[in-house]
N, C-alpha and C positions, 0 to 999 in steps of 0.2 A: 746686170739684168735690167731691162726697160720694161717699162711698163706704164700705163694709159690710166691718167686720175681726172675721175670726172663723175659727180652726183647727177647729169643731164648734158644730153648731146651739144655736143662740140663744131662746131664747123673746122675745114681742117684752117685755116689760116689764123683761127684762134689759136687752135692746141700753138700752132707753130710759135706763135706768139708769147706763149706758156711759158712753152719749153725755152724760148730764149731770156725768159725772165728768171729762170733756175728751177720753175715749177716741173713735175712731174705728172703726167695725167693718167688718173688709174680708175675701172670700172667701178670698182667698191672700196669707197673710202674704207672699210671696216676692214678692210685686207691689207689695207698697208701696215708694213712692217717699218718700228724705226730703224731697223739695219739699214733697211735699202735707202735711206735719205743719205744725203751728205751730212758733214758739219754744220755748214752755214746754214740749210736745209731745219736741222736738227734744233740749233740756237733759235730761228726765227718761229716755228711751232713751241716752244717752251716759251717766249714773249707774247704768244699767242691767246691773252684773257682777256676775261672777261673787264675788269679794268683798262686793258689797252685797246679794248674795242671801245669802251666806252669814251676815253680821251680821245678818241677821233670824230666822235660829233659833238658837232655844236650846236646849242638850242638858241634859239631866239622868241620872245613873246612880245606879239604885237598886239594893243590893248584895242585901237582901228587903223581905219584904213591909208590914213594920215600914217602912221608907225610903216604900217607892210610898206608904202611908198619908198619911205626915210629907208628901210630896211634894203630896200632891192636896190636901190642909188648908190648904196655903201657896198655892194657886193663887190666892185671892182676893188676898194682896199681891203673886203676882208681877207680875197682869195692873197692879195699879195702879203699878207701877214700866216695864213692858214694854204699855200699852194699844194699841199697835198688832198685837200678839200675834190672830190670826183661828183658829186652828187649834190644837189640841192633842192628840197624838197617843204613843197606850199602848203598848208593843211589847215584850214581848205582857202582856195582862194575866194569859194561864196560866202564865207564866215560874215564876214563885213560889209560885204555890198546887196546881200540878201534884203534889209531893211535899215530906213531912215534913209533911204534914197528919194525923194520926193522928182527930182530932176532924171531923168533916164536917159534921158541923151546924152546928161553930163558924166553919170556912171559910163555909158557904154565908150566914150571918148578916153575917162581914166584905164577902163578894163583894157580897151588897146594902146593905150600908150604903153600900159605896163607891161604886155602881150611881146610888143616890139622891143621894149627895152630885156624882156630876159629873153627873146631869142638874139637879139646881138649878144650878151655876155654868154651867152650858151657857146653858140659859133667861136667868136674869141678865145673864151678861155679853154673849146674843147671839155664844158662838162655838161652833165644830164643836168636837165633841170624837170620836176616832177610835181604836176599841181593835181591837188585833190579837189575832187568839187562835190555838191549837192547832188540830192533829186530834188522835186516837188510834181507834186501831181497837176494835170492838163486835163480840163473838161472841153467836150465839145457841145458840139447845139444837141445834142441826143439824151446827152447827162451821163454818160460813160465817164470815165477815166483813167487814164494811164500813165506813167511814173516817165519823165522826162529828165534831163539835166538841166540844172537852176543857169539862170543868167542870162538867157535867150540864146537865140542864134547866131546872132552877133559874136558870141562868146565861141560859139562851135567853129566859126571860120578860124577865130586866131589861133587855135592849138593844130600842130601838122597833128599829130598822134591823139585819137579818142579808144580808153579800153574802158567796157564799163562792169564792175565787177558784183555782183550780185546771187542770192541764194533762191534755187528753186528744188523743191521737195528733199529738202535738207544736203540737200548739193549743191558747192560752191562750182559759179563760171564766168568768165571773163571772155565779154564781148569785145570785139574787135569793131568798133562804131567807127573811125577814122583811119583810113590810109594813106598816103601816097603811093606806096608799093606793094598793098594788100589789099585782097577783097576782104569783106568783109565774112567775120567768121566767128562760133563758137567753139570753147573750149572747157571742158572742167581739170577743175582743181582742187587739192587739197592742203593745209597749213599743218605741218605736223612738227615733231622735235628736231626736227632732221632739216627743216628749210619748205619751203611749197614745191612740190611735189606732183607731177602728175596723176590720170584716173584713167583708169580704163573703164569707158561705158562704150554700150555699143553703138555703133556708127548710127543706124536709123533713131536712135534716142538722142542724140545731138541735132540730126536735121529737123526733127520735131519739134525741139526746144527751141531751135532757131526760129522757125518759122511763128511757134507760139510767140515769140520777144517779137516782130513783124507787126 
């Protein structure tokens, strides 16, 4: 008996994908049965802890911006010590260059060097790489203000991908600010025990929300 495992839609060239890796894709995780697994199936969810999740990330702490540099230079030997490593992830890349930058030109020349150097080891080694950034608030000549991403604009050209994730009347959503292949778009969400999660709100309460972040 076959059957379809998947906590959020699949495109099919994925599932295919899955399924050639020995996985099984099913509507509700809560409904698989271990009968229906195989052995080897069976062995690799019993190695499946919290323990063996956690040996697969590695941390690193960079005191500044000197460090993060030394860190990103190294990533070519980490991956070839750690090649199972899929993901790499910034937090946050404004941490550092927010203040004690007196020179901004010379930030904004570091900020893309580094820019250029992790979208080559991205390309290369075929893995994500994921930086978090800031806000900080933007006044205009009226005295208003509104909540922008830190580091200027300069900063918005180097990233292909911009999602900006934020809470409005105690509901989380994630803006779609950069595309190549999207327009831009909102979404709500949720973080629960299970993983993040979709919501259902109604269709004109997104375009409104939209338009209010505008």
């Amino acid at each position: 008996m076959s059957r379809e495992i998947s906590s959020f839609p699949l495109i099919t060239r994925h599932k295919a994908r899955l399924r050639e890796a020995g996985f099984l894709v099913v509507d509700d995780l809560n409904g698989l049965k271990p009968a229906e697994l195989s052995k080897d199936q069976r062995e690799s969810l019993s190695t499946f802890t919290v323990d063996s999740i956690l040996a697969g990330i590695h941390y690193i702490r960079c005191h500044d911006y000197v460090q993060l540099l030394a860190a990103i230079r190294l990533l070519p030997d980490f991956i070839k010590i750690h090649p199972k490593v899929k993901l790499i992830v910034i937090d946050s890349i404004a941490f550092h260059f927010r203040h004690d930058f007196e020179d901004f030109s010379l930030r904004t020349r570091i900020l893309n060097g580094l820019a250029q150097n992790l979208m080559r080891f991205a390309s290369k080694h075929l893995i994500a790489v994921v930086l978090t950034n800031q806000m900080t608030t933007k006044f205009n000549h009226l005295g208003s203000s509104k909540l922008i991403p830190a580091l200027g604009e300069s900063w918005g050209h180097a990233s292909t991908i911009r999602v900006i994730l934020y809470w409005d009347k105690n509901q989380r959503y994630a803006l779609l600010y950069k595309s190549p292949t999207h327009q831009e778009n909102v979404v709500p969400f949720q973080v629960t025990m299970g993983g993040i999660r979709d919501v259902r709100v109604p269709k004109h309460f997104i375009q409104d929300n939209k338009k209010t972040k505008k």
